[in-house]
Structures are given as C-alpha cells and as structure tokens.
The first five atom37 places (N, CA, C, CB, O) and aatype in JSON, in Angstrom:
{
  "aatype": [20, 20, 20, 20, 20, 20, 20, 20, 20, 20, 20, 20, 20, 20, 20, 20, 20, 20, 20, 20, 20, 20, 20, 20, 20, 20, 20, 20, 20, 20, 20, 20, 20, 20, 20, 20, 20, 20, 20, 20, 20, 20, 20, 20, 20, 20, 20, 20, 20, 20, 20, 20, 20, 20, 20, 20, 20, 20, 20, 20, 20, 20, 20, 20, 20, 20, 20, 20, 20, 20, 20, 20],
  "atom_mask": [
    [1, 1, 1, 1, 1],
    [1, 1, 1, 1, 1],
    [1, 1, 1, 1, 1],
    [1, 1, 1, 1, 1],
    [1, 1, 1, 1, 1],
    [1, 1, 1, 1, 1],
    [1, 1, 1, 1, 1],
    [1, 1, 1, 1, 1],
    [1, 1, 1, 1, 1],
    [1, 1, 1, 1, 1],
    [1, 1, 1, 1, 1],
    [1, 1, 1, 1, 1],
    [1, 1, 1, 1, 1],
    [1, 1, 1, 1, 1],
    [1, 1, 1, 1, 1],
    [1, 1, 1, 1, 1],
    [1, 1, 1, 1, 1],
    [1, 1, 1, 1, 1],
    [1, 1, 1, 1, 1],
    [1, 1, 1, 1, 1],
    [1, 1, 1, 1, 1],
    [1, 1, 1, 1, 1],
    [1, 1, 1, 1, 1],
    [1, 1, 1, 1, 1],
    [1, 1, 1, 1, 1],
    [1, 1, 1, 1, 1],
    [1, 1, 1, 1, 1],
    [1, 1, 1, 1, 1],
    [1, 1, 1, 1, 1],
    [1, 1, 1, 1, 1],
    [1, 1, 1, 1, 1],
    [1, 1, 1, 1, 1],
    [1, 1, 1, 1, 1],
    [1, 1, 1, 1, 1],
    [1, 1, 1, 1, 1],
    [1, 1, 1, 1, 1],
    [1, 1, 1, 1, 1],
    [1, 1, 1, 1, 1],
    [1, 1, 1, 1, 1],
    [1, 1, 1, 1, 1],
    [1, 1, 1, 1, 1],
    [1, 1, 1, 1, 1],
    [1, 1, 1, 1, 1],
    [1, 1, 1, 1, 1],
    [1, 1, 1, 1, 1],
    [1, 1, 1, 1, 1],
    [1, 1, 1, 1, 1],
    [1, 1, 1, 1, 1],
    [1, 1, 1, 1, 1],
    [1, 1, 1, 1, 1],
    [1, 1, 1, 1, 1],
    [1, 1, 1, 1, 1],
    [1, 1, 1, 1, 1],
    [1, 1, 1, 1, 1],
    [1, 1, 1, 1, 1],
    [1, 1, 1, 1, 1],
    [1, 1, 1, 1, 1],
    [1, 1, 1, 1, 1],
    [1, 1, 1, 1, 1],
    [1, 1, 1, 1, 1],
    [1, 1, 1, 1, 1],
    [1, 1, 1, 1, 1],
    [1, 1, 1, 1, 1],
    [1, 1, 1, 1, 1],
    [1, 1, 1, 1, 1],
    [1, 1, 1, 1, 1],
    [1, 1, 1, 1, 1],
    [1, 1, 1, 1, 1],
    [1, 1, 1, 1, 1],
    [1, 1, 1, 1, 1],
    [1, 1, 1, 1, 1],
    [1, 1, 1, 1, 1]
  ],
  "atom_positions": [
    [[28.75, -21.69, 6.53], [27.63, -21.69, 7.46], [26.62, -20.6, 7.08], [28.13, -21.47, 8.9], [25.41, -20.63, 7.26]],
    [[27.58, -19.34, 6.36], [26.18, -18.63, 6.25], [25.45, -18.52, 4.96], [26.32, -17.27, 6.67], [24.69, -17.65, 4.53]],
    [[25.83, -19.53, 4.52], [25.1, -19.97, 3.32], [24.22, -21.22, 3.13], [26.0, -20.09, 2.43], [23.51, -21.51, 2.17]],
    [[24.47, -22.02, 4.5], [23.19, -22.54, 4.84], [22.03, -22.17, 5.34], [23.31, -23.18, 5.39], [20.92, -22.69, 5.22]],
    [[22.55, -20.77, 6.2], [21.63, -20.49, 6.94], [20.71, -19.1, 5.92], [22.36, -20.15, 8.5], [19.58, -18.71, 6.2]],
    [[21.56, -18.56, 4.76], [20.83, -18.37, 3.64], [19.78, -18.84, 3.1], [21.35, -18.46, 2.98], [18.74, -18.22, 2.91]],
    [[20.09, -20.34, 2.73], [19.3, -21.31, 1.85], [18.3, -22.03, 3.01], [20.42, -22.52, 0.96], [17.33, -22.59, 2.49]],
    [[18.36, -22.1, 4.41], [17.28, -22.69, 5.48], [15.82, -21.56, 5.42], [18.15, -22.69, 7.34], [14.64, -21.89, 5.33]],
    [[16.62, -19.68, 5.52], [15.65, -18.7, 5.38], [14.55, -18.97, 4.33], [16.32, -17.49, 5.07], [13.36, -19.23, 4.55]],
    [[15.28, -18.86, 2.98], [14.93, -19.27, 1.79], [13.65, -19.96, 1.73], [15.88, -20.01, 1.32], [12.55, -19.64, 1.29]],
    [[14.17, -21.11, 2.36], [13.32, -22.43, 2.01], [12.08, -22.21, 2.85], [14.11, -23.95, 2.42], [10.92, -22.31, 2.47]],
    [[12.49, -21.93, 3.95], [11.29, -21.45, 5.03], [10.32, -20.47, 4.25], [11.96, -20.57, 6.47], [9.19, -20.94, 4.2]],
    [[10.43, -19.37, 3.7], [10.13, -18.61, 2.91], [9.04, -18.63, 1.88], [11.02, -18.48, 2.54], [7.93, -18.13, 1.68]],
    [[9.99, -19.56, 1.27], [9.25, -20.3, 0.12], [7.93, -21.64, 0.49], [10.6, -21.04, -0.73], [6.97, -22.02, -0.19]],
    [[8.37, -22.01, 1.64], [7.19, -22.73, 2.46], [6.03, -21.78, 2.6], [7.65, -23.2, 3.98], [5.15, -21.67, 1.75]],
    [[6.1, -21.04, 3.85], [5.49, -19.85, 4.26], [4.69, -19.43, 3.06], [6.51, -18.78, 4.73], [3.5, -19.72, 3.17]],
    [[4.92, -19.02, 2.3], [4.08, -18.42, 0.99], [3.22, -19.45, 0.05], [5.17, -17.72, -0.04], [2.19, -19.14, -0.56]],
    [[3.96, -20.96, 0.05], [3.16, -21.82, -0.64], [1.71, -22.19, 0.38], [4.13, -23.15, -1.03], [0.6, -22.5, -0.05]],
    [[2.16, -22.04, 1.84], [1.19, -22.22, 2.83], [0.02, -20.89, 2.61], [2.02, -22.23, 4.39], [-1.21, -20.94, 2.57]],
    [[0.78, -19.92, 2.5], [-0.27, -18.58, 2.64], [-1.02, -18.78, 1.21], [0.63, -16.78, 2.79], [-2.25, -18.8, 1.29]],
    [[-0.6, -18.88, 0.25], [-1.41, -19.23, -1.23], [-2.6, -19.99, -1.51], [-0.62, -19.91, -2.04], [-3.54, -19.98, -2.3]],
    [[-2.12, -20.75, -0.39], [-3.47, -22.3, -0.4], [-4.39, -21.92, 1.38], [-2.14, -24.8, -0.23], [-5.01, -22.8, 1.98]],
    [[-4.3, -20.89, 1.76], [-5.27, -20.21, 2.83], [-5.91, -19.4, 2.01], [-4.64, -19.41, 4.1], [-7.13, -19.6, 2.01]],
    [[-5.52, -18.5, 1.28], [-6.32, -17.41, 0.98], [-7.11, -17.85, -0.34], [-5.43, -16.08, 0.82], [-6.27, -18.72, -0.57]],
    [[-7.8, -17.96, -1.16], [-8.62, -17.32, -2.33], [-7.89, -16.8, -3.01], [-9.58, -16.42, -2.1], [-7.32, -15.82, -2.53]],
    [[-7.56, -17.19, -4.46], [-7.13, -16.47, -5.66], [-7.88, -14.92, -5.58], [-7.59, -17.4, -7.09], [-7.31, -14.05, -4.93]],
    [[-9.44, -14.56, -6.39], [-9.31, -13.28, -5.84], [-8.81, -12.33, -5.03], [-9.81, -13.18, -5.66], [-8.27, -11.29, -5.41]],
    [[-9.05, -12.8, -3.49], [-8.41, -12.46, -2.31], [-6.9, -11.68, -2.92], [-8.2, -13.95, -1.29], [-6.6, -10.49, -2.85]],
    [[-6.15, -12.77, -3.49], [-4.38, -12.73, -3.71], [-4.12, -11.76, -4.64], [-3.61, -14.16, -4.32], [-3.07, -11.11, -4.61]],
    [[-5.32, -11.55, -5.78], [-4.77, -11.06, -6.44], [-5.63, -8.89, -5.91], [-4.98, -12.1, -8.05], [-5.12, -7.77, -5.89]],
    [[-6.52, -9.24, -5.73], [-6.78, -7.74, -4.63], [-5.29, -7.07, -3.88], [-7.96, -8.32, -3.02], [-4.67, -6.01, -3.86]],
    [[-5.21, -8.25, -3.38], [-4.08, -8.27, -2.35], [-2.52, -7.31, -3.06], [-3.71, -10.21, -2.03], [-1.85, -6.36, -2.65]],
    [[-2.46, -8.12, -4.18], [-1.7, -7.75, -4.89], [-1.87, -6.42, -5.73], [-1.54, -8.7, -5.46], [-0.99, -5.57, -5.81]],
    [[-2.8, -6.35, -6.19], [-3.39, -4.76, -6.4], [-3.53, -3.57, -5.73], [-4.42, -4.74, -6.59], [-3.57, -2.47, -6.27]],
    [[-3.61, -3.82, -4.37], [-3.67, -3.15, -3.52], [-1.74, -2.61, -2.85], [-4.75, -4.03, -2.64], [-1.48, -1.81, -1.95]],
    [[-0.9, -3.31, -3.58], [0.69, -3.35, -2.82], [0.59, -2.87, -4.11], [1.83, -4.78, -2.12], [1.48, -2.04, -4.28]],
    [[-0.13, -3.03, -5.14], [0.88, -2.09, -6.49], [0.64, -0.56, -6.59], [0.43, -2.62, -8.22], [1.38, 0.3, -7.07]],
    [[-0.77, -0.43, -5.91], [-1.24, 1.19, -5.88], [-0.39, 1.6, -4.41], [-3.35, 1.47, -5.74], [0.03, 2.73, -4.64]],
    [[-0.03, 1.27, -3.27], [0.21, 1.66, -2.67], [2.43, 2.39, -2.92], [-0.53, 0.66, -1.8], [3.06, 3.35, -2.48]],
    [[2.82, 0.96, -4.03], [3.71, 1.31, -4.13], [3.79, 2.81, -5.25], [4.32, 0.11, -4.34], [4.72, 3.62, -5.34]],
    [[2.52, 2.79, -5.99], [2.73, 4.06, -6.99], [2.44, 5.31, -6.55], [1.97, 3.99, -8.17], [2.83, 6.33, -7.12]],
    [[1.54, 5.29, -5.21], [1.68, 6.23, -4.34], [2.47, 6.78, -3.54], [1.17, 6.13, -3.88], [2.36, 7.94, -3.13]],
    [[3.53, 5.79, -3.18], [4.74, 5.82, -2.68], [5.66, 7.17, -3.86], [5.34, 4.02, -2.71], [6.12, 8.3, -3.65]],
    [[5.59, 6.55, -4.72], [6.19, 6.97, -6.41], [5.99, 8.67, -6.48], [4.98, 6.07, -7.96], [6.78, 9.58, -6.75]],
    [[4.61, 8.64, -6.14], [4.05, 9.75, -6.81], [4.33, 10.89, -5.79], [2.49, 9.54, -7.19], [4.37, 12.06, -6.14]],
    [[4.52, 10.52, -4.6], [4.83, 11.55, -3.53], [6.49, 12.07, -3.04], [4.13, 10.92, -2.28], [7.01, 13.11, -2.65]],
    [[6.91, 10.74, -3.3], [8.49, 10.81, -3.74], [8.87, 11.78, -4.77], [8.98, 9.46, -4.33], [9.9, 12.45, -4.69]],
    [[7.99, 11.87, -5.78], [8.11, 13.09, -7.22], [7.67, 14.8, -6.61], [6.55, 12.53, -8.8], [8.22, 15.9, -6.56]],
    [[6.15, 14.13, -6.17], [5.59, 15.38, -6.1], [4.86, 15.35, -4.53], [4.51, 15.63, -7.44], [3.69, 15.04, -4.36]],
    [[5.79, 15.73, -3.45], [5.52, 15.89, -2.18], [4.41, 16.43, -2.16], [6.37, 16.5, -1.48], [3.62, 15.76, -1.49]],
    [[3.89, 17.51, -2.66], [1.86, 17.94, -2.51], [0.89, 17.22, -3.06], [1.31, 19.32, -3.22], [-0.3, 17.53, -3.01]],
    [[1.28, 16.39, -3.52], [0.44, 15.31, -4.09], [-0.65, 15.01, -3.58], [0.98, 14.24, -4.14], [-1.67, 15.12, -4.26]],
    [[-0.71, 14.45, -1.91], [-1.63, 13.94, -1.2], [-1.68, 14.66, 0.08], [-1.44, 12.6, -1.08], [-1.07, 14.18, 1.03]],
    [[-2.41, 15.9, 0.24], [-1.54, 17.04, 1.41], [-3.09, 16.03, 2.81], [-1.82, 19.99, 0.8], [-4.12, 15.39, 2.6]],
    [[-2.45, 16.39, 3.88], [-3.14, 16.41, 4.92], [-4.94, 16.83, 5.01], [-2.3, 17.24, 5.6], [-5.44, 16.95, 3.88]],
    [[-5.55, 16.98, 5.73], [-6.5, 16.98, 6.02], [-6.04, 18.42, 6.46], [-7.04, 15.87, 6.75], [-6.07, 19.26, 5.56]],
    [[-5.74, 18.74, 7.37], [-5.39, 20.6, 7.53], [-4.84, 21.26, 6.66], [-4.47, 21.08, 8.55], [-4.95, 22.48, 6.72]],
    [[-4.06, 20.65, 5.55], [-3.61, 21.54, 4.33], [-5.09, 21.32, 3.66], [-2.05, 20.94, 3.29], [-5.73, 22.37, 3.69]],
    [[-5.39, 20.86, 3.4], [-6.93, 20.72, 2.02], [-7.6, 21.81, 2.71], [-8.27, 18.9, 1.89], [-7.81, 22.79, 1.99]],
    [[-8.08, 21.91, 4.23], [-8.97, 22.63, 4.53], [-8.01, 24.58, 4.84], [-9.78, 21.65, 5.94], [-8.68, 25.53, 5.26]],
    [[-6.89, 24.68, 4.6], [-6.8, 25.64, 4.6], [-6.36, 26.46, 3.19], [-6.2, 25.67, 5.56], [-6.14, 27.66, 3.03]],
    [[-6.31, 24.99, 1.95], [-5.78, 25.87, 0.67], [-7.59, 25.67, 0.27], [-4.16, 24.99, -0.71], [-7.83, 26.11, -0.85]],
    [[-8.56, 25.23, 0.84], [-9.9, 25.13, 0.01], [-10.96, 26.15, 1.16], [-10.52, 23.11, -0.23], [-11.52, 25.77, 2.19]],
    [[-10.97, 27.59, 0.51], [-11.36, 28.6, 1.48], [-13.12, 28.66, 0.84], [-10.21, 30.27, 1.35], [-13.82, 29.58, 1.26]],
    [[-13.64, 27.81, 0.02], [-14.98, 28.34, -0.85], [-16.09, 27.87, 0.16], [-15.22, 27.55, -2.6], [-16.03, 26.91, 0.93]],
    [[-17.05, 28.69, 0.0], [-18.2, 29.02, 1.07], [-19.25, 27.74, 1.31], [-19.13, 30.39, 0.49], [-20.15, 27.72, 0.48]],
    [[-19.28, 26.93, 2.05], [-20.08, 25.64, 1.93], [-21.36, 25.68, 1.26], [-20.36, 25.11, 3.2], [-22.08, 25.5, 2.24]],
    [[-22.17, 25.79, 0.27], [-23.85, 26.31, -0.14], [-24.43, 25.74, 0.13], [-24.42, 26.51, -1.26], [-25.49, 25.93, -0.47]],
    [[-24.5, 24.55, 1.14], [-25.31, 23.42, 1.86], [-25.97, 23.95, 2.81], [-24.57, 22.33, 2.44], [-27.18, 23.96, 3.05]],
    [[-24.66, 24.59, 3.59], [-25.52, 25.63, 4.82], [-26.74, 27.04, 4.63], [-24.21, 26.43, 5.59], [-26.58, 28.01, 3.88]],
    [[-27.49, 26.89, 5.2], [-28.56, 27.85, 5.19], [-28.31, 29.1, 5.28], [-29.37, 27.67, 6.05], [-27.6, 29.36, 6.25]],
    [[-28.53, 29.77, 4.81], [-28.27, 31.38, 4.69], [-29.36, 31.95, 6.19], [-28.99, 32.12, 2.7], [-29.45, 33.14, 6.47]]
  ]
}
C-alpha cells in the first residue's frame, strides 16, 4: 500500500509540473530557475562564511566613514 501511495504522489507530481510548464513562459522558467540556483549558492556561501551577508545594523556599525554628501 505504501508503494502505491508512493507512485499516486509521484504521478500527481509529475502532472502538477507538466501543468505548471505549459502556464508559465520558457523565459519566465528558466529566470525562475536562475533565481533557485543563486539563492541556493547563497545558501552555500553563508553556510562557509557566516559574515558573508551581515545585516543592515552590522554594515552600519562596521562602516563608520563620514557621509561627503552632507553639507559641511
């Protein structure tokens, strides 16, 4: 039984995605797909090197240099 209900998931699955393929736009799919490969190497890269991508309150307290935009 639970190897039908394996191969029912499956199949559903494999429906589901032939359905989503023929909604979207090739470009679209393949963005799509570009976008899950950078997200997974970002995943990667922070897994290695935890400071990698620091917060918005870490940037502004390790970046102390004087704004020169503002008017004296």
């Amino acid at each position: 039984m639970e190897q039908t209900d394996k191969e029912s998931i499956q199949a559903a699955s494999e429906e589901v995605s032939r359905e989503f393929k023929t909604l979207i736009n090739a470009p679209d799919l393949d963005s799509l797909k570009h976008l899950q490969h950078l997200i997974s190497l970002k995943a990667k890269i922070s897994a290695t090197y935890p400071d990698a991508f620091p917060d918005d309150a870490t940037i502004e307290a390790l970046d102390q240099r004087p704004d020169l935009e503002i008017p004296q």
